[in-house]
C-alpha positions, -999 to 999 in steps of 0.1 A, spaced: 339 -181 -690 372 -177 -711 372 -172 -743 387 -204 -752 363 -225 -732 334 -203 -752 350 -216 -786 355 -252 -771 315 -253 -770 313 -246 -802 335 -278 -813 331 -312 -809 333 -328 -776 370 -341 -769 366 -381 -760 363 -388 -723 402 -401 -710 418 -414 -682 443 -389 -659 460 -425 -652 466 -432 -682 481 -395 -695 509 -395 -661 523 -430 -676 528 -407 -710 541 -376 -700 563 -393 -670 579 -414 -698 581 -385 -718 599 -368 -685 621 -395 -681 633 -400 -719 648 -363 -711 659 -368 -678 679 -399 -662 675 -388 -631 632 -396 -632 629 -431 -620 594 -448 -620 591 -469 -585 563 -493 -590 544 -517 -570 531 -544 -589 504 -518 -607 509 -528 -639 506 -507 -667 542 -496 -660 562 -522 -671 548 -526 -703 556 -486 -715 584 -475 -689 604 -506 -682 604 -514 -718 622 -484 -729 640 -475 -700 649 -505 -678 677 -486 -661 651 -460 -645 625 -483 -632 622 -501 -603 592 -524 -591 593 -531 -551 561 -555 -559 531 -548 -530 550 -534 -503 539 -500 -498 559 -489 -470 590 -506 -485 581 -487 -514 585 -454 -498 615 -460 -479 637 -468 -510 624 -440 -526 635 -419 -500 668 -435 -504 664 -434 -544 658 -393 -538 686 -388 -508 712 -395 -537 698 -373 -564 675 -395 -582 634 -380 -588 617 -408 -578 579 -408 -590 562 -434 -568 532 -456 -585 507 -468 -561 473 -466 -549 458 -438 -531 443 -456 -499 476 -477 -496 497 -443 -502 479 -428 -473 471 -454 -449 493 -486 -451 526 -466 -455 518 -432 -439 546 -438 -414 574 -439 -444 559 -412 -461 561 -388 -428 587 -400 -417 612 -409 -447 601 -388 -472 582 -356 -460 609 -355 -425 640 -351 -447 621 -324 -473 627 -351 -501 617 -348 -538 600 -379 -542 564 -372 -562 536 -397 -548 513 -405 -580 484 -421 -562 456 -438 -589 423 -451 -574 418 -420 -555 382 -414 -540 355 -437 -552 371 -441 -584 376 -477 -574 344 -484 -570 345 -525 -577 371 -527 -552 353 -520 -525 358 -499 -489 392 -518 -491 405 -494 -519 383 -465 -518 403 -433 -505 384 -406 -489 409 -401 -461 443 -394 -482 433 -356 -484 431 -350 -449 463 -368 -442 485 -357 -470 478 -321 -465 488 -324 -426 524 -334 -437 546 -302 -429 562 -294 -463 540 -318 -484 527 -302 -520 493 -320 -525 474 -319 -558 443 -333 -580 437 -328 -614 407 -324 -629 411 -344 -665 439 -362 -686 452 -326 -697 455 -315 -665 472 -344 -652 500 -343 -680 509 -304 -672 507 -310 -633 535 -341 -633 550 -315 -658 547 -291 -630 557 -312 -606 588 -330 -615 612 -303 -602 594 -286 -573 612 -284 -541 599 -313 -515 580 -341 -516 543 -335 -537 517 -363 -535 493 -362 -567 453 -375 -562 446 -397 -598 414 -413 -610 412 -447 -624 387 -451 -655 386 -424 -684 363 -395 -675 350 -363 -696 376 -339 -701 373 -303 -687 394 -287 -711 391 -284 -746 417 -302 -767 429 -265 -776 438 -261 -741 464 -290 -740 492 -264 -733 477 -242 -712 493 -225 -684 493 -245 -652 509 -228 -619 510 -250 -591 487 -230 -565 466 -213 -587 434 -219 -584 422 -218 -625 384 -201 -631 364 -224 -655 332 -197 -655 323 -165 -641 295 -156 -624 283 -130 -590 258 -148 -570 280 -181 -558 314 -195 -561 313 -233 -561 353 -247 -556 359 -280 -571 394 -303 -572 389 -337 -591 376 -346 -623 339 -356 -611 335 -323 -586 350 -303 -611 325 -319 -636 297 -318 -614 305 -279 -605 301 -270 -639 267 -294 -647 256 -276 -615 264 -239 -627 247 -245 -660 210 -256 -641 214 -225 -622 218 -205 -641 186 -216 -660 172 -204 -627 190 -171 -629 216 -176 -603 252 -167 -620 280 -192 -600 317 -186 -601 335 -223 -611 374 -228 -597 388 -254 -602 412 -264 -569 435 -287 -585 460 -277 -557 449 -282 -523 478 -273 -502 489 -242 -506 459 -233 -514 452 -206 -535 438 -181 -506 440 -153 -528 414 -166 -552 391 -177 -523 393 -138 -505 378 -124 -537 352 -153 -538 339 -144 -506 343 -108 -513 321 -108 -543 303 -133 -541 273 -148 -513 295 -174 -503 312 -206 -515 301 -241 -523 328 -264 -525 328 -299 -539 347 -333 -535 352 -363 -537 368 -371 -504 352 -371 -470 333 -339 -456 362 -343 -427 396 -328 -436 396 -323 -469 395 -295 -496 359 -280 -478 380 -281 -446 409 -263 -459 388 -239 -480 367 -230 -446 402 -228 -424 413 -205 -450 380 -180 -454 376 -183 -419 413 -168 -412 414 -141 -438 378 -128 -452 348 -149 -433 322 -162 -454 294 -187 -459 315 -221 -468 289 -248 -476 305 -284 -489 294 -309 -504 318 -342 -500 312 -376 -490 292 -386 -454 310 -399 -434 305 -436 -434 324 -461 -451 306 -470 -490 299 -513 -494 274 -508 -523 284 -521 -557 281 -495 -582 298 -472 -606 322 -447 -600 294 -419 -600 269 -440 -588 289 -444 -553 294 -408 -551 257 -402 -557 249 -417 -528 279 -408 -504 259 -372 -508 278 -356 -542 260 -348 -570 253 -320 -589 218 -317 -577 236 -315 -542 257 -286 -556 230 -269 -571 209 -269 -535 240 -257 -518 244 -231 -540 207 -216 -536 210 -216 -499 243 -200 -500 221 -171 -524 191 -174 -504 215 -167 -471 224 -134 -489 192 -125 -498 174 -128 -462 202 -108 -446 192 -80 -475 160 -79 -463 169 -76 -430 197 -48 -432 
């Protein structure tokens, strides 16, 4: 573990936070310095309150028309203009997919997708809004930079990050406030858009994480194993595509395998691309533990849901002894 995560355990918890709620922030922040950072909206609310009300001339709401919304972004971006496009994740990735392939990510544009309501995170909602698709598709999108943070911090360097890279990026936000991952000490830490970031060391497992509940259950998970005397690697995936293979060679190298955790479906997302990727350059054991594949109708919590689509850090913690166990067996038998 780093040395500044060691001192932040020393000092008081930071108060949980919402990622949502740190992009408005720093994107107004952005756009205070920068005329050319427009906020599109879509009727999301929020916006218009903090944005619009300082900056009039750099916000735009289309109202709910997704598809509309990314075409005139497109447009917005074609002349110059950094549009950062509000929305929700499933409607980002399903009911405008066509204008995002073929307006945006066709023509190499810089318009930043900022997707809220990602995952499970709107639980209340129902199947409706839930998103456990928009990984897979996003990442497909030749060109497309595709991120997730994993707390408030995070979020504000990654828009940070984000707000001149070449291409169109789409970033995966929560909805509610969640416990951060960084200590308040690490509010200007480094952040490097395809750098995976390790959270804790360890030599028996490597558990890969992108999202603030995986990231959060990764590291509840590490801690009960290593109570058991198995040691786990944490990373923290906040960019899924391009991945940071680099990070996952000397993971499979060193380590028994890799656990990876999500919350998105088993199918196509960051467990996908992490076993495409080990499979390619240094084979390993890829176990992952992401949502089943079945659509959620329960009420419950954001947690709660994810508990019983199959993630959880008891679910981590069982992958990560078979993934030891594996090593161990073919010990004996060498």
């Amino acid at each position: 573990m780093s040395g500044a995560l060691v001192a932040a355990a020393q000092a008081p918890a930071p108060a949980p936070a919402s990622d949502r709620a740190a992009y408005r922030e720093t994107l107004l922040e952005l756009a205070r310095a920068d005329g050319r950072i427009w906020c599109v909206d879509s009727d999301m609310g929020g916006l218009e309150k903090q944005f619009e009300a300082e900056l009039p001339d750099q916000y735009v709401d289309l109202g709910i028309a997704e598809a509309n919304l990314m075409s005139v972004s497109a447009a917005l971006a074609s002349t110059g203009i950094l549009p950062f496009v509000n929305t929700m994740a499933a409607f980002a990735s399903a009911r405008a997919l066509e204008q995002v392939k073929v307006d945006i990510a066709y023509h190499a544009l810089q318009v930043r997708i900022v997707a809220t309501h990602s995952g499970f995170s709107a639980a209340h909602l129902g199947p409706t809004h839930h998103a456990q698709q928009d990984l897979a598709v996003m990442r497909t999108l030749p060109g497309m930079t595709v991120m997730t943070p994993a707390d408030a911090g995070e979020t504000a360097r990654m828009v940070r990050a984000a707000a001149y890279l070449p291409g169109p990026v789409y970033i995966r936000l929560g909805r509610a406030e969640t416990d951060p991952v960084y200590p308040d000490a690490d509010a200007d830490a480094e952040f490097t858009v395809g750098r995976a970031v390790e959270l804790r060391a360890g030599g028996d497992v490597t558990i890969v994480a992108a999202g603030s509940y995986p990231v959060l259950f990764a590291l509840e998970a590490a801690e009960t194993l290593a109570a058991r005397g198995v040691e786990a690697t944490v990373l923290n995936m906040h960019t899924i595509k391009p991945l940071d293979v680099p990070a996952l060679v000397r993971a499979a190298a060193t380590t028994a395998g890799i656990v990876t955790v999500e919350d998105h479906s088993l199918l196509g997302g960051l467990g996908s691309a992490v076993a495409e990727a080990t499979s390619l350059h240094h084979p390993t054991r890829v176990l992952r533990v992401g949502t089943a594949d079945a659509f959620c109708a329960r009420p419950g919590t954001h947690r709660e849901q994810l508990e019983v689509a199959g993630v959880s850090p008891d679910r981590v913690v069982a992958a990560a002894r078979a993934v030891v166990r594996g090593r161990q067996e073919k010990d004996i038998h060498a």
